[in-house]
C-alpha positions as CSV (number, residue, x, y, z in Angstrom):
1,X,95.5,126.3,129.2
2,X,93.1,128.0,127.0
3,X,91.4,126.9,123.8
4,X,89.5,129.2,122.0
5,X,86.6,127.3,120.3
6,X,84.2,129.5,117.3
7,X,80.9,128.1,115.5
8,X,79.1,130.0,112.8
9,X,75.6,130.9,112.7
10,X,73.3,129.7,110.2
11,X,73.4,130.4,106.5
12,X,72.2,128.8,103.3
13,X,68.3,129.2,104.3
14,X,68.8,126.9,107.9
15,X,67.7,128.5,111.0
16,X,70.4,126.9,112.9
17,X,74.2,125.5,112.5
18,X,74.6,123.0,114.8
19,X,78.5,123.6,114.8
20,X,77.2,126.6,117.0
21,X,74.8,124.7,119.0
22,X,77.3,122.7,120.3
23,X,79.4,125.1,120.8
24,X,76.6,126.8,123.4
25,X,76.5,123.4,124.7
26,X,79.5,122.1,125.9
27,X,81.2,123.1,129.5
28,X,83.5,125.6,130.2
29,X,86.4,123.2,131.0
30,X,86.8,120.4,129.1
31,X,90.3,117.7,130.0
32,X,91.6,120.6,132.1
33,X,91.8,123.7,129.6
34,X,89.6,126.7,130.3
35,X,86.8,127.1,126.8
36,X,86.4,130.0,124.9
37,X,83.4,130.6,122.5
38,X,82.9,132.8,119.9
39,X,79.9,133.0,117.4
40,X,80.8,134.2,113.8
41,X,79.3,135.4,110.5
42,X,78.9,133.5,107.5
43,X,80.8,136.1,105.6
44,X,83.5,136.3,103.2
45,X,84.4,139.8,104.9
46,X,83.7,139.5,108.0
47,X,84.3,136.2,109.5
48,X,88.1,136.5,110.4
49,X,89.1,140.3,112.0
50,X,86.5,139.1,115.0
51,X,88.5,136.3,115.3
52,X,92.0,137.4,115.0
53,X,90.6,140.7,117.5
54,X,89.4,137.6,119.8
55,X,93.0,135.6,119.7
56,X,95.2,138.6,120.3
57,X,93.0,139.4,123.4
58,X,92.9,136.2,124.7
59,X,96.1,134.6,123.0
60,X,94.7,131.0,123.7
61,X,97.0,128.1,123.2
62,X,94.7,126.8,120.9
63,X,91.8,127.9,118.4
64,X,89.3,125.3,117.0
65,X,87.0,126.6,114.5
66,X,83.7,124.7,114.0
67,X,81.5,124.4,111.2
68,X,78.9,122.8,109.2
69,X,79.1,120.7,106.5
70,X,75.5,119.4,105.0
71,X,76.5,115.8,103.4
72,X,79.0,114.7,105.4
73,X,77.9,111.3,108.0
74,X,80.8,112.0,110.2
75,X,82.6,114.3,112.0
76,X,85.3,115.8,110.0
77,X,88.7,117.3,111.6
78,X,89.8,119.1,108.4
79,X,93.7,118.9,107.4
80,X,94.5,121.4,105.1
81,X,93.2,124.9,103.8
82,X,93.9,126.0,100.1
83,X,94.3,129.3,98.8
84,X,91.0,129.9,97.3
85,X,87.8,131.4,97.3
86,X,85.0,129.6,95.3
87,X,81.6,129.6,96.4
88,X,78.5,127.2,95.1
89,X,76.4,129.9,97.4
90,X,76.5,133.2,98.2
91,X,77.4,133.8,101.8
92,X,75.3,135.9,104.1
93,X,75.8,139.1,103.0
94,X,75.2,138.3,99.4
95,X,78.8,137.8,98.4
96,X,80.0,135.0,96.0
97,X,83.5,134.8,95.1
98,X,84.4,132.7,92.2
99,X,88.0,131.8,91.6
100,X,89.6,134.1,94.0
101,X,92.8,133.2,96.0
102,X,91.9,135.0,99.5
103,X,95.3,136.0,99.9
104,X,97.4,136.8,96.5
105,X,100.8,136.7,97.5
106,X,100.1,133.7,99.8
107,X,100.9,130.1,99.6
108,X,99.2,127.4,98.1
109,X,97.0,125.9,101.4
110,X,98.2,125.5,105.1
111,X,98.1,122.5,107.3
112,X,96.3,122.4,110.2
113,X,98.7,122.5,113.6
114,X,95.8,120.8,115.5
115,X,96.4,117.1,116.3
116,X,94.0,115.8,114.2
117,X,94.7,111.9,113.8
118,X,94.3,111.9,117.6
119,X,90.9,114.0,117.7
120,X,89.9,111.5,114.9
121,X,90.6,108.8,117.1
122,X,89.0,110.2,120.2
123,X,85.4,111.1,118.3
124,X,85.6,107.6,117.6
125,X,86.0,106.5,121.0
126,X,83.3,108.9,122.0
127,X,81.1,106.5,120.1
128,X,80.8,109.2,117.2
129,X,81.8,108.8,113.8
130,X,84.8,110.8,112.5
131,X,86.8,110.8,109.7
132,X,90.0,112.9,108.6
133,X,89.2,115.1,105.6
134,X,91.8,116.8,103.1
135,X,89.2,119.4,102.0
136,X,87.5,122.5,103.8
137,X,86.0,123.2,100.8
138,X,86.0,126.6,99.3
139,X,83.6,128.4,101.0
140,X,83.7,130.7,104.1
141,X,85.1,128.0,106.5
142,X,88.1,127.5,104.3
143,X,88.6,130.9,104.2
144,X,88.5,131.4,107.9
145,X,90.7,128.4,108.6
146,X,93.1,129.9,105.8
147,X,93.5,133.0,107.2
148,X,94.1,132.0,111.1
149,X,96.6,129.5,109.8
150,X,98.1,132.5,107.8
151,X,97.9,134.9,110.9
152,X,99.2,132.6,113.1
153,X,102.3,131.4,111.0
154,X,103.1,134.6,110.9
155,X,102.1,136.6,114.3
156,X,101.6,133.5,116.9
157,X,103.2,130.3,115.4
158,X,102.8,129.0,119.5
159,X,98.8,128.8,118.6
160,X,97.6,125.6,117.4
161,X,94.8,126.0,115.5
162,X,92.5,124.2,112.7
163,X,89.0,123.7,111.9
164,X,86.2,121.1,111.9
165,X,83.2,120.3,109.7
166,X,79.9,118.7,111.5
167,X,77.4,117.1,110.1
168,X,73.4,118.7,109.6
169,X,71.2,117.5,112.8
170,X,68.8,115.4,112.3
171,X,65.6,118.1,112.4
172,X,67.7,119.9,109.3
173,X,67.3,116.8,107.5
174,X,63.5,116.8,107.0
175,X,62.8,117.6,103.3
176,X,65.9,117.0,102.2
177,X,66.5,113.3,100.7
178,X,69.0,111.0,101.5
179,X,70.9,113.6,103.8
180,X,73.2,112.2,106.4
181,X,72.7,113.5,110.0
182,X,73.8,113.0,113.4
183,X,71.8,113.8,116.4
184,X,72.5,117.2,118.2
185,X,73.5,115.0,121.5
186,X,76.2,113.1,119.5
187,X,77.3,116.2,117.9
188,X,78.0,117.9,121.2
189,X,79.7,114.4,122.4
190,X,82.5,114.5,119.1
191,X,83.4,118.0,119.7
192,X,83.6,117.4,123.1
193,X,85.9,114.4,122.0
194,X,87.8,116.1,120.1
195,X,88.5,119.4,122.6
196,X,89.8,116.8,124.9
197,X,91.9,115.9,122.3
198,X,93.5,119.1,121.5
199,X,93.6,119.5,125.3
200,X,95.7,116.2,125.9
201,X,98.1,117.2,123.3
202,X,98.7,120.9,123.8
């Protein structure tokens, strides 16, 4: 078994995204499935063809994209990606959609295939809070989960795949009041936690 795990790199003025960190972190065999990793851009443009190009070499049974999500305590397996580009910020290459679906023709959202209930619960059991979230937001990381779901449904409906939102470490916290954090150890231990989740169930 193979599960293809991404994590972005930093963006919005950080000098690191601790979904990547732990993504460097972790071991290369996690509840008996060979790990994959993949670093991607913080780009509208360009953070899906190096992911699609990675799957159809690789064709993992599973792909779990990682990402940050500054204001969130827990670790959040997202549920559902919606049809639309929106962004509060402009990504790293100075683009900032507004009101945009990323795919005209396509439906509405897509649903996660990932067994996320059961990566909720085994976060938990790591010790590490989780939650299940119904929003990706509108930003780059729903648009990536968006368009694997949609490339998957229709090329590689065998592929589970999803995505899931980590909090800021604590160091990105400094200067910035009232942020929730986790530590990067804890961090690594969810994703972890969830992995062997996916794992378990694929």
């Amino acid at each position: 078994m193979k599960i293809l795990v991404t994590g972005f790199e930093p963006f919005g003025g950080e000098t690191v995204n601790p979904a990547w960190e732990a993504v460097c972190a972790f071991p290369d065999e996690i509840g008996g499935a060979q790990i994959l990793r993949l670093r991607l851009p913080v780009t509208f443009d360009g953070c899906l063809p190096p992911l699609i190009e990675a799957v159809q070499r690789e064709r993992p049974d599973a792909v779990l994209c990682v990402g940050q999500a500054g204001g969130r305590a827990a670790i959040t397996p997202e549920r559902v990606a919606i049809n639309l580009d929106d962004a509060r910020i402009p990504d790293n290459a100075g683009q900032q959609p507004t009101d945009q679906p990323i795919e005209p023709d396509g439906p509405a959202a897509f649903f996660t295939t990932l067994p996320v209930k059961a990566m909720v619960q085994s976060i938990r059991d790591a010790g590490v809070p989780a939650s299940l979230s119904y929003t990706a937001g509108t930003f780059v990381c729903n648009h990536l989960m968006y368009g694997l779901l949609s490339w998957c449904a229709r090329e590689a409906p065998r592929i589970r795949a999803g995505f899931m939102h980590v909090p800021y470490q604590h160091e990105q916290t400094v200067g910035k009041q009232n942020a929730p954090s986790l530590s990067g150890e804890d961090i690594l231990k969810g994703v972890i936690a969830a992995i062997g989740a996916i794992a378990k169930d694929t």
